[in-house]
N, C-alpha and C positions, 0 to 999 in steps of 0.2 A: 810882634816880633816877626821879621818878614825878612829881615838880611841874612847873608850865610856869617857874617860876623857875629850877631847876634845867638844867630841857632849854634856855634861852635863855641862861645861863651857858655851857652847853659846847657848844652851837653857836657864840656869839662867839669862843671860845678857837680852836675849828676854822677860823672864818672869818679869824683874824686870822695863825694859823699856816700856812694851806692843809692840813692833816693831814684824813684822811680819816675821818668817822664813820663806821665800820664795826659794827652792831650784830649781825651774821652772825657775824662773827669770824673770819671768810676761810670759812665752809661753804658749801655749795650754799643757797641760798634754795629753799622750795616755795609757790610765790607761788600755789598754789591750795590750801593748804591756811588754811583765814582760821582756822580755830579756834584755832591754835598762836599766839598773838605775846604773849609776855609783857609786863609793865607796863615792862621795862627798854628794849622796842624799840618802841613806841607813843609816837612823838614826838608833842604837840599841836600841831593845825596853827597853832592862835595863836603857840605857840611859835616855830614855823618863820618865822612872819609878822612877827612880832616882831623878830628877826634879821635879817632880809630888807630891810624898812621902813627899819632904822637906817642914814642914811647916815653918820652920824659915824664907825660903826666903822672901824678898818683892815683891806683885805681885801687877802689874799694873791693873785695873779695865779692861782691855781689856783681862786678863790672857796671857795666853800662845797658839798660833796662828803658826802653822804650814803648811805650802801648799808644793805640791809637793814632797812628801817627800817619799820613801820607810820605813817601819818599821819593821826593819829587826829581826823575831820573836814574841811571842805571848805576847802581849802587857797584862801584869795580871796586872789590879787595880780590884781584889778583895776584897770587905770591906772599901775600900779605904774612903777618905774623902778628896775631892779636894773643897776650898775653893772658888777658880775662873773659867774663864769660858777657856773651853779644847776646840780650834779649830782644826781639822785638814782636811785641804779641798783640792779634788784632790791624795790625799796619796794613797796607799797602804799598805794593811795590807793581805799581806799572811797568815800568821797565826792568823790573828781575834783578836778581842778584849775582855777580859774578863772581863766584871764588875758588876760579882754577888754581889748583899750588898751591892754597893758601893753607895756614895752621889755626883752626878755632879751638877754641874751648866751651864746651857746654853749648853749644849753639841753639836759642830756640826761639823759633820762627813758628809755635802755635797757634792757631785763631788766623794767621797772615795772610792776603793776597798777594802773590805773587806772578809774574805774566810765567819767568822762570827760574830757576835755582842750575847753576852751575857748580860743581864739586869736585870737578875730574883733577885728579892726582891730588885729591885734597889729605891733609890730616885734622881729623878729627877727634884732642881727647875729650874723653866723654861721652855723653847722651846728644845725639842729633834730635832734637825735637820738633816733630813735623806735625804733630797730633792737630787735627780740624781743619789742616791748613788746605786751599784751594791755590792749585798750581796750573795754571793753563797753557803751558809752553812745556811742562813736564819735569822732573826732576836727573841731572847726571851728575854722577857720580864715577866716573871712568876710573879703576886702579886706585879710589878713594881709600885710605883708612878711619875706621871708626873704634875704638878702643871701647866704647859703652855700646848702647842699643840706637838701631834707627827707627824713631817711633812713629808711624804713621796712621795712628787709631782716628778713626773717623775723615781723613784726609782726603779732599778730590783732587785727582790729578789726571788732566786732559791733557792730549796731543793724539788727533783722530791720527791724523794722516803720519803719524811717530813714533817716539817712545815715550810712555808714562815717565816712567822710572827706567834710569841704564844704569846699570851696576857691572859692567863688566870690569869682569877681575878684582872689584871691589873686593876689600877685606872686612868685618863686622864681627867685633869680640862679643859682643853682646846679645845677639838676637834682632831680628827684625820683626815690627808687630805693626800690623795694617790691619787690624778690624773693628769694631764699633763700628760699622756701617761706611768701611773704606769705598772707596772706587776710583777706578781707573778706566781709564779711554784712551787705548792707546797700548803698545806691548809695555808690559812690564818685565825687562830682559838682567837676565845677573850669569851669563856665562862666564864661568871660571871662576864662578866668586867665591869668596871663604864665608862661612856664617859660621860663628860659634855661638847657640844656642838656639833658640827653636823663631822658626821663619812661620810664624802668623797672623793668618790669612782668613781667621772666623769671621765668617757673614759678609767678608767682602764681596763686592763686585767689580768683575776684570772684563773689558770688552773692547777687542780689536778682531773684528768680525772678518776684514782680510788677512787676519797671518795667525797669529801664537798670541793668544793674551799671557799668556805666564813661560818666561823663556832660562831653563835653570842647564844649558847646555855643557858639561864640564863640570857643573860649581858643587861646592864639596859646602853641606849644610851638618854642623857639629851638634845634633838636635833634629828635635820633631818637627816635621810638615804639618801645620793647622793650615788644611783650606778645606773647613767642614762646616756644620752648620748651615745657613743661607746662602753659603759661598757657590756665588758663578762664573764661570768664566767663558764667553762667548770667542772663540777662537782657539779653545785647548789650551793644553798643557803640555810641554817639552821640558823633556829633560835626559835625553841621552846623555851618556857617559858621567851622570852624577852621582855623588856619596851623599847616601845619609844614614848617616849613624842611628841614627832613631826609628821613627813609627810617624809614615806616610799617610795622615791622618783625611780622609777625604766622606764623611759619612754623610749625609742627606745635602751633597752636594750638586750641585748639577752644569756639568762639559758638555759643553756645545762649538764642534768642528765636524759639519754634515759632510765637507767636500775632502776632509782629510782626515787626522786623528784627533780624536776628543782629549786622550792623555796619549803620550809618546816617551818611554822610559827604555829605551832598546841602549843595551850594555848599563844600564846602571846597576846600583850596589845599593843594597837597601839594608841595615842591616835590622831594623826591625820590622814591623809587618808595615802592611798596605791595607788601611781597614776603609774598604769603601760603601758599607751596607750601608741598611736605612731606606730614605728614599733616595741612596743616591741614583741619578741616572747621567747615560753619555749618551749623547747623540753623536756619532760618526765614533772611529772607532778608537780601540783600547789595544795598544802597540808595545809590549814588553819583550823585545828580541834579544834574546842571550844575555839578560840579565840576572842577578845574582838577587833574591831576597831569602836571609836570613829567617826569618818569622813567616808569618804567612800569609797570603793575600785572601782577606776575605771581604766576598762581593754579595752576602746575603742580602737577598732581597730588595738588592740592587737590581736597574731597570739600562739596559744597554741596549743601540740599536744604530746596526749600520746594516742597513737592507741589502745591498748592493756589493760588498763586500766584508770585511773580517767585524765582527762586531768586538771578540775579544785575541790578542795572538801574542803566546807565549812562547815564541819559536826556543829553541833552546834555550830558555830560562831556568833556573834552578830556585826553587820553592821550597820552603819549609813544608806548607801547605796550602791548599788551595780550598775555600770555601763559597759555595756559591749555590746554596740553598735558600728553600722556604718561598717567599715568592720570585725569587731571583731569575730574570727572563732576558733574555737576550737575542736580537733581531738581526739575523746575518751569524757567519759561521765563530764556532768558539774553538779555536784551534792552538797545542801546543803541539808539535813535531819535533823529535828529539829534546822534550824538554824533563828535567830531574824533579819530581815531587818527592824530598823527602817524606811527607807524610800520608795525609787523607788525603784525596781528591771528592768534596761530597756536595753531589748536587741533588740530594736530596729534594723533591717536591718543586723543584726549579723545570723549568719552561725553555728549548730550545727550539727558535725555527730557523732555518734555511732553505726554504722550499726546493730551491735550484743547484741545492748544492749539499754540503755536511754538514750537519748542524753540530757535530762535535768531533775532533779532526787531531789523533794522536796516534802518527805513524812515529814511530820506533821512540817512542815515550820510555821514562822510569819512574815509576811509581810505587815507593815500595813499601806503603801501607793500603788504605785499602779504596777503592774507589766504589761509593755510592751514588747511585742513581736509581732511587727506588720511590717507593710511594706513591703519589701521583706526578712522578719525572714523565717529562713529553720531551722527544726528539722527535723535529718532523725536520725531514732530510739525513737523520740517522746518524750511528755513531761508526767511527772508521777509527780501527788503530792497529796496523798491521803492522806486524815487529814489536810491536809493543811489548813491556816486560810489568809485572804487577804482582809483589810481589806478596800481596792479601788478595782479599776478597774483590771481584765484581758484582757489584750485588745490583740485579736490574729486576727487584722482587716488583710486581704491581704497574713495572713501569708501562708506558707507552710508545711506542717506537713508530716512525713512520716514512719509508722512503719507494715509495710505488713503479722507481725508475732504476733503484739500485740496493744495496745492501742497509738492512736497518743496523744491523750489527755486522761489523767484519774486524776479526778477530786473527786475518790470516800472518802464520808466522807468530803468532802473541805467544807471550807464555805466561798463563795466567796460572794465581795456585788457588783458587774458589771461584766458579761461575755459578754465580745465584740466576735463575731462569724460570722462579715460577711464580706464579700468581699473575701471569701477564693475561691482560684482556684486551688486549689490541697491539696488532705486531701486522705491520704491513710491508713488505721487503724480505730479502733471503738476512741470511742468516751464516756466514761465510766463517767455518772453522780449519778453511785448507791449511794444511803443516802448526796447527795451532797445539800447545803445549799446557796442557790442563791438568790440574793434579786430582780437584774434583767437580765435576757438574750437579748440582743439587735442583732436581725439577722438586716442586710444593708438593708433597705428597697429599692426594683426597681421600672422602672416606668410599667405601664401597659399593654407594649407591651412584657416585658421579660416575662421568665418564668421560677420557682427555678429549673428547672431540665438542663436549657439549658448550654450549654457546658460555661466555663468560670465563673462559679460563682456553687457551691454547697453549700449544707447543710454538714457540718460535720455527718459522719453517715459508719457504722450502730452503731446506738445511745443505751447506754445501761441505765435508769434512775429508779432504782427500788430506792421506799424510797428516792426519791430527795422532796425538795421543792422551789420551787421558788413561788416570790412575783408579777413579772411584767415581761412579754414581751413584745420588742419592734421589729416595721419590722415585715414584710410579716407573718412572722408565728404569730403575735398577729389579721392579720389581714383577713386572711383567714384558718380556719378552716382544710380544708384541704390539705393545707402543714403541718399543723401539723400531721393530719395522717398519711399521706404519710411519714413524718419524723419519727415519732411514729413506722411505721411499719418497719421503718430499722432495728429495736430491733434484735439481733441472737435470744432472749427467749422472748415472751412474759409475760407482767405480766399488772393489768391494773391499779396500781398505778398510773405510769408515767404520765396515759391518763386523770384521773381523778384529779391530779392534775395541768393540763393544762386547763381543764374543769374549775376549780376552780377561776384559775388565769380568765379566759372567762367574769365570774359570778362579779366578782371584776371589770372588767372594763365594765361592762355594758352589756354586749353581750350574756344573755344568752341561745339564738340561737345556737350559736358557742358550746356553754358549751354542750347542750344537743346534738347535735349532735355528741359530741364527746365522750360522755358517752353511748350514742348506739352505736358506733362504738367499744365501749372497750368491752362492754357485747356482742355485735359480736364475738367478735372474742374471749371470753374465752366459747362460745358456741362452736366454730371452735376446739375447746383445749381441750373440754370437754370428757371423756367417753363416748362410746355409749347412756348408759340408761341415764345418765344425760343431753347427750347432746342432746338425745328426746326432753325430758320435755324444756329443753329451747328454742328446734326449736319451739315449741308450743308456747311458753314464748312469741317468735318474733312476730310470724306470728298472737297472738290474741291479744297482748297491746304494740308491739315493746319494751321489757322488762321493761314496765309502763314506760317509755317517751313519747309514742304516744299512749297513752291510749282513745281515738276516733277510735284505731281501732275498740274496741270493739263494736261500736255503727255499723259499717259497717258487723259487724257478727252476730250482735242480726236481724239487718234486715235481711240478707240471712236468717236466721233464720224464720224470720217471711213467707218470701216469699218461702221458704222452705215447711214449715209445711201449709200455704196457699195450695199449689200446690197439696200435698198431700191429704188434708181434699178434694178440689175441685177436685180428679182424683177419690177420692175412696169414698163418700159420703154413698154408702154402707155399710162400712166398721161402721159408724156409728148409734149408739143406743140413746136414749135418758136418758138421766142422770138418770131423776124419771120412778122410778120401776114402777108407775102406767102408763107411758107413753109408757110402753114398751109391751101393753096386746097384746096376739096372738089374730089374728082377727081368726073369727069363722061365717061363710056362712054357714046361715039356713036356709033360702028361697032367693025367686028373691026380695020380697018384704021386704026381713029384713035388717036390721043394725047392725052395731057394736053398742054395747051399750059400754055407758061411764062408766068405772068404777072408775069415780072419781067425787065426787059431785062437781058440778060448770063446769065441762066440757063440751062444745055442742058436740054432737054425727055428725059424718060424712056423707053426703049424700047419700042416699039409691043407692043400686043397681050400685056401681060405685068402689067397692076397689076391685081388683084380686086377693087380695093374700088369699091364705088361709093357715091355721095353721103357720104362719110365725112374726117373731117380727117386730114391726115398727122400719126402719132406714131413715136415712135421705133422700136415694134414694128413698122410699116408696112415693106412691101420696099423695098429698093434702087428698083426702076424707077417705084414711086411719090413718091418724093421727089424734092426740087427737087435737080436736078444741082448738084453740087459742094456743098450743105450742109453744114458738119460732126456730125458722125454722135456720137451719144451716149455718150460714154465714164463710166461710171460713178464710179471713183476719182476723176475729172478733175472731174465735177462734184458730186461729195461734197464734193473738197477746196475748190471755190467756192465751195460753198455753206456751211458751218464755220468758215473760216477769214476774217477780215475781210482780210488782205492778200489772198490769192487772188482778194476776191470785187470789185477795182477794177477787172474789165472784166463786162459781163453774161455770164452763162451763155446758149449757145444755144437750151439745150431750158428747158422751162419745165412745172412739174407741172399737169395740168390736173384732177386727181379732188382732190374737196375736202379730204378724208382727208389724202392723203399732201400736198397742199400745205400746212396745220394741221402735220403732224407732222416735214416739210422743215423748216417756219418756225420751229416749236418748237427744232430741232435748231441750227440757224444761229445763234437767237437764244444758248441755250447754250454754241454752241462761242463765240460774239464772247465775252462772258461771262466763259468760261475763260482765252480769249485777256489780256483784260484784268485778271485775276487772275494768270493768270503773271507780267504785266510789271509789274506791283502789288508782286507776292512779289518777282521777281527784284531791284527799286528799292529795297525795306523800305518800301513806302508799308503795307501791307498792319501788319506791324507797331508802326506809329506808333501814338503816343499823345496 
């Protein structure tokens, strides 16, 4: 049988019968061997078309079923309207099949070579059946409808320098299933397309090495993403601005796009998770910008790596949550900036490096359960999230942290409500708490024998906290004083907010011992910072009320004071006169038998013949019987302490200095002691420490 007469007689017979043309004769077909097909198995396509065309015939509910068969030329049902179902399984189609516009039923092209399949504006009721099929020019489908599933289990479809499969805008009630050891060469592209039911993609492999091997840009998939398991795809994955209803299924997958993105999902809609763990790995990067998933993305011990750039970026995305623990490592920065984690963030025991950059990058983040990064977590190039809001725990218990060029943690602006900070045993970089909002800090409390500085356990540091606040600390530094100092002073700049607001948090738990000693500590050291002339007056500030926290000093300098001016009245008694001007008469030696007379009524006169001096004023050194009877007589301590002290000094003192000297350095000393005086009751009120 070798005529197209002949071949379009015993296809009607088959069509009218349902019986099957089998030109194999039940063998195995070798659909790569084209040399072999005899004149008996080289059907002509007009022939087939011809058949096909005739609606008049009678067709058997089984249609027309062709196996084995060569189809010798470009099989055109364009626009076509085939009422039954078109088998041909196993065939050969050198020149491809053409079925733009056209309407099939049950279409299936199984086991088939074909060079290509045209389907743009096709309808499709039923199951498209691709399964084993080798496609070398690639498969379109342009604004296609498919009412069943398009099945493409085990199917290869080539087109290096094209498209595998183009589905754009395509419709598919059914699902799309391409695994059993799919592949493709060439993009596999479905923007805008509809899927309703799950687009699987197990153990396939996809490879269009210059662009996108899997292109879902727009298309709204009603069901789960399978491209998990052995599934590769060399050129990434895109899918900006797609819906998927389901669970983004990608686990010991492996995306390969070194010069671009591995997977690209920026504004889509997910509405169930993204579970990429396993061994999944990306080479180039992972691009989810202001997207929406519902559930959570989890990348446990998944293996990412874009050296040179972002290896994962969740720029304003919204998350259910984010998981990306255990051995989960990632090469190049993991960055989400303004993006929404409704739940965990845990990267527990997970591996970040970006030597030349952040290794994990959440400026003004929301996170409002609780973010883990404990265990043995490594950030080398550090974590940055200033503005950030969190609204559990940070917990960086054990962690590792490392950035020798900038901040390991910066936190500035955050408002965290639990900073976990201890057990660290390697912390290289500051530590940046500026205007940061903390409700607790929990340092690992030790037992008595350690000690914070010893090797295996540190404070994060040098610590940078201007305009932080915090509420409570726990561990060692709530509990000793000076670890906080010693912490404090890791500052690169001092400023004494930090110190004062530790001092606070002291005051709040009972302690405020603690508090005060840390607030002499802070006015320490902005005496240390101060100008020369300013930082005079403060060393003064110290040394006479320890900047009115130790205001008792003063009581220990009113006494030098007193025993001061003591010493001096008792070294130089000379030097004093008597207050009343009438006490002060020049004595005057008239005879052996005369006196000084009293020039003051009420006064007894001195005993005769017993005072030396002559022409000279009475001072305290002066004898008894030159002084004005009943005077009181010079007591030193008695008029040190009048002289010092501003109460003592509300009645006059009797004697009075008369050498220029010691009156200068009497007045010097009074003025000081009132001074002191008035700095005690300063310190003792808290006027002294007001602000």
């Amino acid at each position: 049988m070798t005529t197209k007469d002949e071949w379009v007689n015993r296809l009607r017979e088959a069509l009218s019968t349902g019986s099957l043309v089998d030109l194999a004769n039940g063998q195995e077909v070798d659909l790569d061997d084209e040399g072999h097909w005899p004149a008996d198995r080289r059907v002509p396509a007009e022939a087939l078309r011809t058949v096909l065309l005739d609606h008049d015939l009678p067709a058997d509910p089984h249609g027309l079923r062709i196996r084995g068969a060569m189809i010798d030329g470009m099989l055109d049902l364009q626009y076509s309207n085939i009422p039954y179902r078109l088998t041909l399984q196993d065939c050969f189609l050198p020149e491809g099949l053409l079925a733009e516009g056209s309407h099939l039923r049950w279409p299936d092209l199984s086991r088939t070579r074909l060079s290509s399949l045209n389907l743009d504006d096709g309808m499709i009721d039923g199951t498209l059946n691709l399964d084993k099929t080798a496609i070398e020019g690639g498969v379109r489908a342009i604004g296609a409808t498919i009412t069943g599933q398009l099945e493409l289990n085990g199917a290869t479809l080539s087109n290096p320098d094209g498209y595998a499969l183009i589905l754009d805008g395509a419709t598919i009630n059914g699902g799309l299933f391409a695994n059993g050891g799919f592949t493709a060469t060439g993009e596999l592209r479905a923007p805008g397309a509809t899927i309703t039911g799950a687009l699987d993609l197990t153990d396939a492999a996809l490879s269009n090495p210059d662009g996108y091997a899997l292109l879902l840009d727009g298309a709204t998939i009603n069901g789960d993403i399978f491209a998990c398991g052995k599934f590769t795809a060399i050129g990434g994955i895109r899918a900006p601005g797609a819906t998927i209803t389901g669970t983004l299924h990608l686990t010991d997958a492996a995306l390969s796009n070194p010069d671009s993105y591995a997977l690209l999902l920026d504004g889509a809609t997910i509405n169930g998770d993204i579970v990429a763990c396993g061994k999944f790995t990306a080479t180039g990067g992972i691009c989810i910008l202001a997207a929406t998933i519902t559930g959570a993305l989890n990348l446990t011990d998944a293996a990412l790596s874009n050296p040179e750039d972002y290896a994962l970026s969740l720029d304003g995305v919204t998350v259910g949550a984010l998981f990306a623990r255990g051995d989960f490592t990632a090469t190049g920065e993991v960055r989400a900036p303004g993006a929404t984690i409704t739940g965990q963030l845990d990267l527990t025991n997970a591996t970040l490096s970006n030597p030349h950059g952040q290794a994990l990058h959440l400026d003004g983040a929301t996170i409002r359960g609780d973010l883990f990064a404990r265990g043995h977590f490594t950030a080398t190039g550090g974590i940055r999230a200033p503005g950030a809001t969190i609204t559990g725990q940070l917990d960086l218990t054990n962690a590792t942290l490392s950035n020798p060029h900038g901040h390991a943690l910066n936190l500035e602006r955050a408002t965290v409500d639990s900073l976990h900070l201890g057990g660290i045993h390697s912390w290289e970089g500051g530590l940046n708490l500026d205007f940061c909002e903390v409700t607790v800090i929990d340092f690992e409390k030790k037992t008595k024998l350690d000690k914070y500085t010893e090797p295996g356990f540190i404070y994060p540091s040098p610590v940078s906290a201007i305009g932080w606040r915090v509420q409570d600390i726990h561990g060692d530094l709530a509990e000793d004083w000076k670890v906080a100092r010693d912490w404090l002073d890791t500052a690169p700049n001092f400023a004494s907010q930090p110190w004062e607001e530790l001092a606070r948090v002291y005051d709040r738990k009972g302690d405020p011992s603690s508090a005060k000693h840390l607030r002499w500590n802070a006015a320490h050291r902005v005496t240390k910072n101060s100008p020369p002339l300013s930082g005079a007056w403060r060393w003064l500030y110290a040394a006479t009320v320890g900047y009115g926290y130790y205001p008792l000093l003063a009581v220990g300098w009113i006494i030098a004071l007193v025993i001061g001016a003591s010493l001096l009245t008792f070294m130089n008694p000379g030097g004093f006169v008597p207050t009343a001007p009438t006490a002060r008469a020049t004595i005057t030696v008239e005879s052996e038998t005369s006196a000084p007379e009293a020039t003051s009524i009420g006064l007894e006169s001195s005993p005769p013949n017993e005072c030396p001096a002559l022409d000279k004023p009475v001072t305290a050194a002066s004898p008894e019987q030159c002084k004005v009877g009943g005077y009181p007589e010079l007591e030193p301590i008695s008029y040190a302490i009048a002289t010092v002290t501003p109460a003592a000094a509300l009645s006059a003192p009797a004697w009075t200095p008369q050498l220029t000297w010691l009156n200068w350095t009497l007045t010097g000393m009074k003025l000081f002691g009132w001074v002191m005086t008035i700095f005690l009751l300063a310190g003792l009120t808290g006027i002294l420490r007001k602000k």
